[in-house]
C-alpha positions as CSV (number, residue, x, y, z in Angstrom):
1,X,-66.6,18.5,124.2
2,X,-67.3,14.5,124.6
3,X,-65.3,11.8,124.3
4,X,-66.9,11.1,120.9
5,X,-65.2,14.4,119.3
6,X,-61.7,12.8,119.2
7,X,-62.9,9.3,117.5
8,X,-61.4,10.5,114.2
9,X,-58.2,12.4,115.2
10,X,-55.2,12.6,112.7
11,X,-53.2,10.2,113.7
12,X,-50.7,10.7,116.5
13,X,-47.2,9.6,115.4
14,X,-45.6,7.5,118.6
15,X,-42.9,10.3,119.1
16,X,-45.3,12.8,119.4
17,X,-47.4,11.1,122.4
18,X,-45.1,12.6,125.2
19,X,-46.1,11.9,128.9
20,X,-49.7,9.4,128.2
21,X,-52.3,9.9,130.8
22,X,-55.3,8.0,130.6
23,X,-59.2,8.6,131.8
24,X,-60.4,5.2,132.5
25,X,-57.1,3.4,133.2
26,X,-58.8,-0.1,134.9
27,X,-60.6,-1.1,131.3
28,X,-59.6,-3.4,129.4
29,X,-58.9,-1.9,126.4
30,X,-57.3,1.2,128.2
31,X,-55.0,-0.6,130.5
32,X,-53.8,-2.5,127.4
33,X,-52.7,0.3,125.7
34,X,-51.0,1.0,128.8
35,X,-49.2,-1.7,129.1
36,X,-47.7,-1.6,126.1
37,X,-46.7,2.4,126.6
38,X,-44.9,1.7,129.5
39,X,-43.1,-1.3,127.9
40,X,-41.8,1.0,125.1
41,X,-40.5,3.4,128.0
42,X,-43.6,6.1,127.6
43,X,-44.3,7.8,130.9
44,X,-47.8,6.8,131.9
45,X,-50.3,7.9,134.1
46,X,-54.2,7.5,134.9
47,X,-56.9,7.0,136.1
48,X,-60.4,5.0,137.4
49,X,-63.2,5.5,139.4
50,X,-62.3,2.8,141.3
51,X,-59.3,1.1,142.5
52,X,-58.8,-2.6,141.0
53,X,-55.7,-5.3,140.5
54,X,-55.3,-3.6,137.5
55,X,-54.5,-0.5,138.8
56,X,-52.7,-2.1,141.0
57,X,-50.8,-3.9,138.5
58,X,-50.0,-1.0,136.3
59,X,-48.4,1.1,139.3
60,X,-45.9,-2.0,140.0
61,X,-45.2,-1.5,136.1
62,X,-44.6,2.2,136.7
63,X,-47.5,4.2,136.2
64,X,-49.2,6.5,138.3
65,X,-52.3,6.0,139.2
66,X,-55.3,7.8,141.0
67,X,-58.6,6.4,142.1
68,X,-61.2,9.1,141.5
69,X,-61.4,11.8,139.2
70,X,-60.0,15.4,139.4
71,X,-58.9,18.0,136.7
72,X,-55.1,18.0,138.8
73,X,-54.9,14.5,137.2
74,X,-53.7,15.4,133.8
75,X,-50.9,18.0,135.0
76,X,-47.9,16.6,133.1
77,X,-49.4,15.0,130.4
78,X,-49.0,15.9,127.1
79,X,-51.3,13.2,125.6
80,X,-55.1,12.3,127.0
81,X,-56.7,9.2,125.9
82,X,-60.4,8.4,126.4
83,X,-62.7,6.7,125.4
84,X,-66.7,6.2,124.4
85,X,-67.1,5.5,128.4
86,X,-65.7,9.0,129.1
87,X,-68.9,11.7,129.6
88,X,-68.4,15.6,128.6
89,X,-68.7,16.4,132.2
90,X,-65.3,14.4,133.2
91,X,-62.8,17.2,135.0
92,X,-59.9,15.2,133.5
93,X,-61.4,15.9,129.9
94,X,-62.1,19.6,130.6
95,X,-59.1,20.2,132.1
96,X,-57.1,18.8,129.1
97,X,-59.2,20.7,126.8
98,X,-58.7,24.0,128.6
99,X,-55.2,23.0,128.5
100,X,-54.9,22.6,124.7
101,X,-53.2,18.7,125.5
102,X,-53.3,16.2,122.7
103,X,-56.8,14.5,123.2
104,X,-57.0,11.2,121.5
105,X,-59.4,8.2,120.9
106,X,-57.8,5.5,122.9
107,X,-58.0,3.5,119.1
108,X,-55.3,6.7,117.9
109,X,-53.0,5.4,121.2
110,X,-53.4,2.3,120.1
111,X,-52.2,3.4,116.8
112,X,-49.7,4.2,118.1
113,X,-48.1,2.2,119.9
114,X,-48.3,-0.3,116.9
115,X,-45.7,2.2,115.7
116,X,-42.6,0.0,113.3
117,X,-45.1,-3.4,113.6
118,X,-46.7,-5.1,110.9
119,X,-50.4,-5.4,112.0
120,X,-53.0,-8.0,112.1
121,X,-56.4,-6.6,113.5
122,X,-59.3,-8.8,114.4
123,X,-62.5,-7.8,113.9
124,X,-66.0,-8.9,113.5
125,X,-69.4,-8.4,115.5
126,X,-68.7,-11.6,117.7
127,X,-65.5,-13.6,118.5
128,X,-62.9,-10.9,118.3
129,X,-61.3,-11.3,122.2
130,X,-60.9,-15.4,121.9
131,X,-59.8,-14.7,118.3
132,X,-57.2,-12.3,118.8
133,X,-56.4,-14.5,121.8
134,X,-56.1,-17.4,119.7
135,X,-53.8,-16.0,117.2
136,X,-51.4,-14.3,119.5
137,X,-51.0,-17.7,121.2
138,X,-50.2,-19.5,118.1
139,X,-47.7,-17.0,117.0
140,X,-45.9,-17.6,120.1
141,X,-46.0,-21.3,120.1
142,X,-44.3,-20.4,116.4
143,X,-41.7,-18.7,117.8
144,X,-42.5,-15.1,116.6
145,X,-42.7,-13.3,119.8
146,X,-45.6,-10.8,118.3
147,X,-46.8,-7.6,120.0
148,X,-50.5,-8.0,121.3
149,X,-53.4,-5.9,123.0
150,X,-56.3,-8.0,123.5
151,X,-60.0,-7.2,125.2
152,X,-59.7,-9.8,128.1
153,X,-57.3,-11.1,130.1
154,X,-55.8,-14.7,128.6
155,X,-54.4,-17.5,130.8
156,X,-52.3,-19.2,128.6
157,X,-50.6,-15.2,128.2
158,X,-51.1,-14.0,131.6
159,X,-51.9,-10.5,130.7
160,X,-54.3,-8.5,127.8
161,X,-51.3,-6.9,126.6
162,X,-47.6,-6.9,125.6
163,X,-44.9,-5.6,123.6
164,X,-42.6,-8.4,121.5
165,X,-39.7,-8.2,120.1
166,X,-41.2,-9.5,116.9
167,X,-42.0,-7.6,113.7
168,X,-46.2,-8.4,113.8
169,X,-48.9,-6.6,116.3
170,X,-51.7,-8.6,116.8
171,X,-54.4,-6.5,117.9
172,X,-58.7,-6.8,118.5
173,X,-59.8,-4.1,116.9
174,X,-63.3,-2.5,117.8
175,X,-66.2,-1.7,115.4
176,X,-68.4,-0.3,118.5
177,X,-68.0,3.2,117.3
178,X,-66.1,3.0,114.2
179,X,-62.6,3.8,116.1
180,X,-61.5,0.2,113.9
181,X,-60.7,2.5,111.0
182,X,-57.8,4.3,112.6
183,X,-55.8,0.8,112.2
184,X,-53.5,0.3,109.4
185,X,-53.6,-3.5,109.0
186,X,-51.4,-5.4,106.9
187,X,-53.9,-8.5,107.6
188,X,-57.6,-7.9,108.6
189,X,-59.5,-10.9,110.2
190,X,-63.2,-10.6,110.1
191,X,-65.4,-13.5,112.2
192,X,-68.8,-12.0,111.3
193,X,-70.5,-9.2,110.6
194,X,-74.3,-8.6,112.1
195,X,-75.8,-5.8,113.1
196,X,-75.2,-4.3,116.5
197,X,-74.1,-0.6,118.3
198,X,-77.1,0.6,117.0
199,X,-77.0,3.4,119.1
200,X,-73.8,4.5,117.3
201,X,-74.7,3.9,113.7
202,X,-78.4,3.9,113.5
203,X,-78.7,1.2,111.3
204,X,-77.7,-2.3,110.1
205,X,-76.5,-0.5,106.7
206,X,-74.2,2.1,108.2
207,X,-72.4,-1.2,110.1
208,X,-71.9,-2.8,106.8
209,X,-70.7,-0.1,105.7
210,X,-67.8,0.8,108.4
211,X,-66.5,-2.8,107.5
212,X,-66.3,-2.1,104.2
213,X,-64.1,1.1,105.1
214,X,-62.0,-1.3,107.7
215,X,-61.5,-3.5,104.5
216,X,-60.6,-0.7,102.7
217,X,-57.3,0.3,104.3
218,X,-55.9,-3.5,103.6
219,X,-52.3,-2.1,101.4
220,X,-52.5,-4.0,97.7
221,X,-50.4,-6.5,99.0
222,X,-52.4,-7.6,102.4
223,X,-54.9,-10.2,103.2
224,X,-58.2,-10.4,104.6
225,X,-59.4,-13.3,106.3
226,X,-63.1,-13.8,107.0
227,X,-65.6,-16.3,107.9
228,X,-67.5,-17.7,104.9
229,X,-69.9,-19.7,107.4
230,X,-71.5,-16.3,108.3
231,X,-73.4,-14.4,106.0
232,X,-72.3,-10.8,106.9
233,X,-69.3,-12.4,106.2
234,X,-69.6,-14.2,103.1
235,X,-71.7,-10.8,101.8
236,X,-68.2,-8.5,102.6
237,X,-66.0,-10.9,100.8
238,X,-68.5,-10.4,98.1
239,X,-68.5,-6.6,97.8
240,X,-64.7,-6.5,97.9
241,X,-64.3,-8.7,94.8
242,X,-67.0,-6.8,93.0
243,X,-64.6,-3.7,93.9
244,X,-61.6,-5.4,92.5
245,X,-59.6,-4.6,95.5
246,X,-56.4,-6.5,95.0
247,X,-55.6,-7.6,98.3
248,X,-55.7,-11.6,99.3
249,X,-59.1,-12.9,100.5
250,X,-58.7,-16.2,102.4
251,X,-62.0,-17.7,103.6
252,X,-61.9,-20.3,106.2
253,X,-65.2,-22.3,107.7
254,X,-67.2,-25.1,107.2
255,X,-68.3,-24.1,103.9
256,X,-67.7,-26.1,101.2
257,X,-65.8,-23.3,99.5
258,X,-63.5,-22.3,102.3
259,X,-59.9,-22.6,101.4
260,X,-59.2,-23.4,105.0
261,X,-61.9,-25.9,105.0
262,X,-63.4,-27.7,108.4
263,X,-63.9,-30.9,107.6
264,X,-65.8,-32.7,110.5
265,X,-65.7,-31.7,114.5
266,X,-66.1,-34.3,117.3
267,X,-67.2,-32.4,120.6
268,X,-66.1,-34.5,124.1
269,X,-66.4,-32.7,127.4
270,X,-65.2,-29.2,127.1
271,X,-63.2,-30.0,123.9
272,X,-63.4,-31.0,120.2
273,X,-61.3,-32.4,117.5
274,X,-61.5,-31.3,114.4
275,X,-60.0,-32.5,110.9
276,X,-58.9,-28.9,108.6
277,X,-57.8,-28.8,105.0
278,X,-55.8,-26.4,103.3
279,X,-54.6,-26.6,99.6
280,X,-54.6,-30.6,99.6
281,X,-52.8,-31.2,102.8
282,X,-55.0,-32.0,106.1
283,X,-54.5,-32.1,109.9
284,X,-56.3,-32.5,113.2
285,X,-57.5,-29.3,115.5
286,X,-57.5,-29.9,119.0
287,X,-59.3,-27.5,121.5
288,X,-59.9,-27.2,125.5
289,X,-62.8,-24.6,124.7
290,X,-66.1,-25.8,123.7
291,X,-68.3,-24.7,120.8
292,X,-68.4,-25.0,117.4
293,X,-68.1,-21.3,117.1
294,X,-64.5,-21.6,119.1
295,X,-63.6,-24.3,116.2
296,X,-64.1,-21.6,113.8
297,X,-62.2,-18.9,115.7
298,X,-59.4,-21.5,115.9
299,X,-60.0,-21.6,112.4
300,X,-59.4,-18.0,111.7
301,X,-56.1,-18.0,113.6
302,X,-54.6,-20.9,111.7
303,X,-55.8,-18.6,108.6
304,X,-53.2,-16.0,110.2
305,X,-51.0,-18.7,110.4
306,X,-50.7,-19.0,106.3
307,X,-50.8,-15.3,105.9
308,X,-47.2,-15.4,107.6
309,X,-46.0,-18.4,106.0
310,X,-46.4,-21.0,109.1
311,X,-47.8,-24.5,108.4
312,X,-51.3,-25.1,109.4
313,X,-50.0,-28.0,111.3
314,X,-47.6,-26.2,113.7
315,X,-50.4,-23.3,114.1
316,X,-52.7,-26.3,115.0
317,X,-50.3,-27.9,117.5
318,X,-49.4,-24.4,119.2
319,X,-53.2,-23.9,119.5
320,X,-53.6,-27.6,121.4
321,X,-52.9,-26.0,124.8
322,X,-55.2,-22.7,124.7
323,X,-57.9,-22.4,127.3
324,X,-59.6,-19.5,127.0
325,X,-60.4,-16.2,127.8
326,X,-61.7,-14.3,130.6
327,X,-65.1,-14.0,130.6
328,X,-65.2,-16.6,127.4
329,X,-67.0,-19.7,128.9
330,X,-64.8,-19.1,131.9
331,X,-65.2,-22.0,134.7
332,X,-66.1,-19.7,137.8
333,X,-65.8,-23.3,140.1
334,X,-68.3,-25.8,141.0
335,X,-70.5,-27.1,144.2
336,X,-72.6,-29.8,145.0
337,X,-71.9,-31.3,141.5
338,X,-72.9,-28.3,139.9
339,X,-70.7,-26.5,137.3
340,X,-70.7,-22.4,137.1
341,X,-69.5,-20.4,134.1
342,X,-69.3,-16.9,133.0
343,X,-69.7,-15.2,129.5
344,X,-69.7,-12.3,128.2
345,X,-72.2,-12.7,125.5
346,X,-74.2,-9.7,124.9
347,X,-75.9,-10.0,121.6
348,X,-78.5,-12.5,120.5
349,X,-76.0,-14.4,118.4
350,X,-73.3,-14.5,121.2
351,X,-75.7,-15.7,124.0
352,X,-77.1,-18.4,121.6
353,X,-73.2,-19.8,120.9
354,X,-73.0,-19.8,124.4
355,X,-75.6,-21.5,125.1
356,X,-75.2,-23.8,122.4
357,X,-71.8,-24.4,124.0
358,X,-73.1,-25.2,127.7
359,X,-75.5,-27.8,126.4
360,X,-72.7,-30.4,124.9
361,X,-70.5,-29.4,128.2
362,X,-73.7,-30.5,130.2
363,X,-74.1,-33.8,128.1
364,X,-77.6,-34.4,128.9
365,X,-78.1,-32.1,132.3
366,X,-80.0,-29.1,132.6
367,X,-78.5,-25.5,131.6
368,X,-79.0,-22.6,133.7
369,X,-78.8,-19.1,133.2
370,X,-78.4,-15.6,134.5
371,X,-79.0,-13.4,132.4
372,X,-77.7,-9.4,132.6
373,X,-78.8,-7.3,129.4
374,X,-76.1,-4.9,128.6
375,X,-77.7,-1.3,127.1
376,X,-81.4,0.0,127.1
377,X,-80.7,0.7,123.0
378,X,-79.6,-3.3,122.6
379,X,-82.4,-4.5,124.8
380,X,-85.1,-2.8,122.5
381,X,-83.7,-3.7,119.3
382,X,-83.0,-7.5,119.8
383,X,-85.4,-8.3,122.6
384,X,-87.4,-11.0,120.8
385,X,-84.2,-11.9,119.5
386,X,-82.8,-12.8,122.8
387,X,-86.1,-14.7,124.2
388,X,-85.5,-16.7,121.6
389,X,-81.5,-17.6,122.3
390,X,-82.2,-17.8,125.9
391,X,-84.8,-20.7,125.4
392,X,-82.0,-22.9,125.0
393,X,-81.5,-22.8,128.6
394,X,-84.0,-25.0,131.4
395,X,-84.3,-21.5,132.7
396,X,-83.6,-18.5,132.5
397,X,-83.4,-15.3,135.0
398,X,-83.4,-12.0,133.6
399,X,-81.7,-9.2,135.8
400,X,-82.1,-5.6,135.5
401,X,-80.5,-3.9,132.2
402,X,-76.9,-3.1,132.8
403,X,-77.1,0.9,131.6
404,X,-73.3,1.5,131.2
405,X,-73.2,4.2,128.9
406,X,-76.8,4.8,128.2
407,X,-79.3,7.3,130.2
408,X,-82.5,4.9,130.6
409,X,-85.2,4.5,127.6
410,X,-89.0,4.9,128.8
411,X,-90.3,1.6,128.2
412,X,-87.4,-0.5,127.9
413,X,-87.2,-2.5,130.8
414,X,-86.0,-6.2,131.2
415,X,-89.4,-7.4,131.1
416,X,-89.3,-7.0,127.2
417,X,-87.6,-9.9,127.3
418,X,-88.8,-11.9,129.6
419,X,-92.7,-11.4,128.3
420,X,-91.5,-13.5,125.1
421,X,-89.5,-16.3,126.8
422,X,-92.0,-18.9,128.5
423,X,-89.2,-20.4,130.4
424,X,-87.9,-17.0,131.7
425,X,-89.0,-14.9,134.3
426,X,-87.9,-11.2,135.6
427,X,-85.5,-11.0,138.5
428,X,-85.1,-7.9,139.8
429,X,-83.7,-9.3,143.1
430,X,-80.2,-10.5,142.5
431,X,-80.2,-12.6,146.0
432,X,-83.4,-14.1,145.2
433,X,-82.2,-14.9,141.9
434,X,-79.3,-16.8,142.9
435,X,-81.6,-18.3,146.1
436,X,-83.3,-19.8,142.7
437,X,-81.0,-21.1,140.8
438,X,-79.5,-22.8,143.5
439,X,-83.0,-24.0,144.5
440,X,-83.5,-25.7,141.0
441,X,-80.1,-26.7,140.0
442,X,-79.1,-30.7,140.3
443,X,-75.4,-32.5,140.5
444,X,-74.6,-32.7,136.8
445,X,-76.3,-29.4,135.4
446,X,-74.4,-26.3,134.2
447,X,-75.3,-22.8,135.6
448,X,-73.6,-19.8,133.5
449,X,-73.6,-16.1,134.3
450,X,-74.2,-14.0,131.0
451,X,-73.9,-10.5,130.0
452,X,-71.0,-7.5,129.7
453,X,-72.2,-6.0,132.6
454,X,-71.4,-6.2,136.6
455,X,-73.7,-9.9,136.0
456,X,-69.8,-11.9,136.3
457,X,-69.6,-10.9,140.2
458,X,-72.6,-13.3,140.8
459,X,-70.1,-16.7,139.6
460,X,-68.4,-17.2,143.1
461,X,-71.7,-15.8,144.4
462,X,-73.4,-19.1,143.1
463,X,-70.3,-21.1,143.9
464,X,-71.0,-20.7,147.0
465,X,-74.3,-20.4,147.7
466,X,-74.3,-23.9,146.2
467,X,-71.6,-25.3,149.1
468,X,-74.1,-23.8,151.4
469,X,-76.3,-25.7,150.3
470,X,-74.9,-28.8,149.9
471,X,-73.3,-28.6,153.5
472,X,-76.8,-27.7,154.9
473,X,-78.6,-31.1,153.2
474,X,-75.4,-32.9,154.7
């Protein structure tokens, strides 16, 4: 049996979990789960192929953890949670399936541990981490100490994860492989809707399709929030008014029909400043995080904000001091008057907002860009696609196809990229890339690692390599 087999389990009721080990423990999405397990006094165990701060930081919370896998992990669990990442050949899953243990989805743990919350899950193609990110911060600000299990660590939280003593459970919630629908939301957040995990549903259809089910489970009395700035979007809210479902719709954006309507933005730096109305009544949206598309995620949390009765006002003012997410535009340091950043972006869309983003932060400089491709499947379907984000940048080098879960795909190679993008070229050296970008980059210009892969490592790696430099023309 794979991983995949458990995606739709019955739900697990949180009494029932017993002793929680989990395969994977150091991901992001696993070790949040975690977290919040051993905050609720859950026994916890796990573990990763390799060790990490995580790990490391999960053990001081009271976990046991293992580097490595072996089939003696799981003795004393009574509940194993994996995920997509976890192959039929793990001896931790075989084990626990000889051994008749609960095997669950790590959305069902997630599930949960939501257990006696009211819900707000965050979903969309793009945006979900700094959006789920967003809200949780603004709920604090407000006073509402709210439960929260994010996809990236946050620094105005200090962690991905954490149980509240509030009544609300703010949580991202996945559409990869569908495991969004074992959520029972009292408010759904959706930023956009495109298609992507191709390899999972097999067409752009089938994705609409799982939002509509995610809509779906809204109770008659819950709200969904959603973009009307992005088509996918805009077409969702659609369907579920032809379906006279009776929950709340509340569409934020620049769209002249948005009830939480963005007015006009100013962009200065990093930042922006942006003037939001709502039911006849106005204030001002100030952000440390650059983009428009982080004005409209700020957007969708101050949308949260009305479903739970705060004042757009305060939400806007709690939002004031947020700066970011890991791996979201994330400053990685700079050298030789050269700024570095890291994203995350992996789909056309994403790496064009980031792009977007780093030319107002360079204000006029040249934007570099290293680029990782994240899954053979992805790279075939949105190659020409991603040529044409990725021309944004002054230049672009194009590293090897991060495979994660994927077995490779004859054919697919970077260099389906990089045969549509005149200013790109393929770099299947790492070393030489970076020797590159250093070579070209000038005081002033931005240089941004992007991809989901093992592509983030090479942000101090450029760091440096530009003090090198700079202490070698000196």
């Amino acid at each position: 049996m794979k991983a995949t087999d458990f995606h739709t389990t019955a739900r697990l009721p949180f009494g029932e979990l017993g002793a929680v080990h989990f395969i994977g423990l150091g991901g992001a999405g696993m070790s949040a789960i975690a977290r919040i397990l051993l905050a609720r006094g859950v026994p916890v165990s796990g573990s990763d192929a390799r060790d990490s701060a995580v790990l490391r930081q999960l053990e001081a919370l009271g976990a046991t953890v293992f580097v490595g896998h072996e089939a003696g992990h799981v003795g004393g669990a009574d509940t194993v949670v994996v995920s997509t990442a976890i192959r039929p050949e793990n001896p931790e899953l075989q084990a626990a399936v000889a051994a008749g243990l609960n095997i669950v989805h790590r959305s069902v743990a997630l599930s949960a541990a939501m257990e006696g919350k009211r819900l707000i899950a965050v979903g969309g193609t793009h945006g979900k981490t700094t959006t789920t990110a967003m809200a949780t911060v603004m709920l604090q600000a407000a006073g509402r100490e709210p439960s929260f299990a994010i996809g990236g660590d946050v620094a105005a939280l200090g962690v991905n994860a954490a149980h509240g003593e509030g009544d609300l459970f703010v949580a991202e919630a996945d559409e990869s492989d569908a495991s969004f629908l074992n959520y029972r939301p009292q408010v759904i957040v959706v930023t956009n809707v495109e298609a992507d995990h191709l390899d999972h549903y097999g067409s752009a259809e089938a994705v609409y399709a799982s939002f509509d089910q995610f809509v779906a489970l809204l109770p008659s009395d819950g709200t969904l929030v959603l973009c009307l700035d992005d088509d996918g979007a805009r077409a969702l809210a659609e369907r579920v008014a032809a379906s006279g479902a009776p929950c709340r719709v509340l569409g934020y954006g620049y769209a002249a029909d948005a009830a939480l309507r963005i007015v006009e933005s100013e962009f200065a730096g990093s930042g922006s400043a942006s003037r939001i109305e709502y039911r006849g009544g106005n204030c001002t949206l100030r952000l440390q995080v650059p983009g428009e598309h982080n004005i409209r995620n700020a957007a969708a949390a101050v949308a949260v904000a009305i479903t739970q009765g705060i004042d757009p006002a305060t939400a806007a003012e709690g939002l004031a001091g947020f700066t970011g997410a890991a791996r979201r535009f994330e400053a990685k340091g700079a050298a030789a008057g050269v700024r570095v950043f890291d994203d995350y972006a992996h789909h056309p869309t994403e790496v064009h907002a980031a792009l977007t983003a780093a030319r107002k932060v360079a204000a006029g400089h040249a934007v570099h860009v290293l680029f990782q491709p994240h899954l053979f499947s992805r790279t075939r379907e949105f190659a020409a696609e991603f040529a044409q984000a990725l021309q944004l940048a002054d230049s672009a080098a194009i590293l090897d196809i991060y495979p994660a879960r994927e077995d490779p795909i004859p054919g697919v190679t970077s260099e389906l990229i990089t045969s549509r993008l005149p200013s790109g070229s393929y770099a299947p050296d790492p070393a030489r890339a970076v020797a590159d970008i250093v070579a070209r980059s000038q005081p002033g210009d931005i240089v941004l690692t992007v991809g989901a892969g093992d592509v983030t490592q090479y942000g101090p790696v450029l760091v440096e390599a530009l003090e090198r430099a700079s202490t070698a023309v000196q």
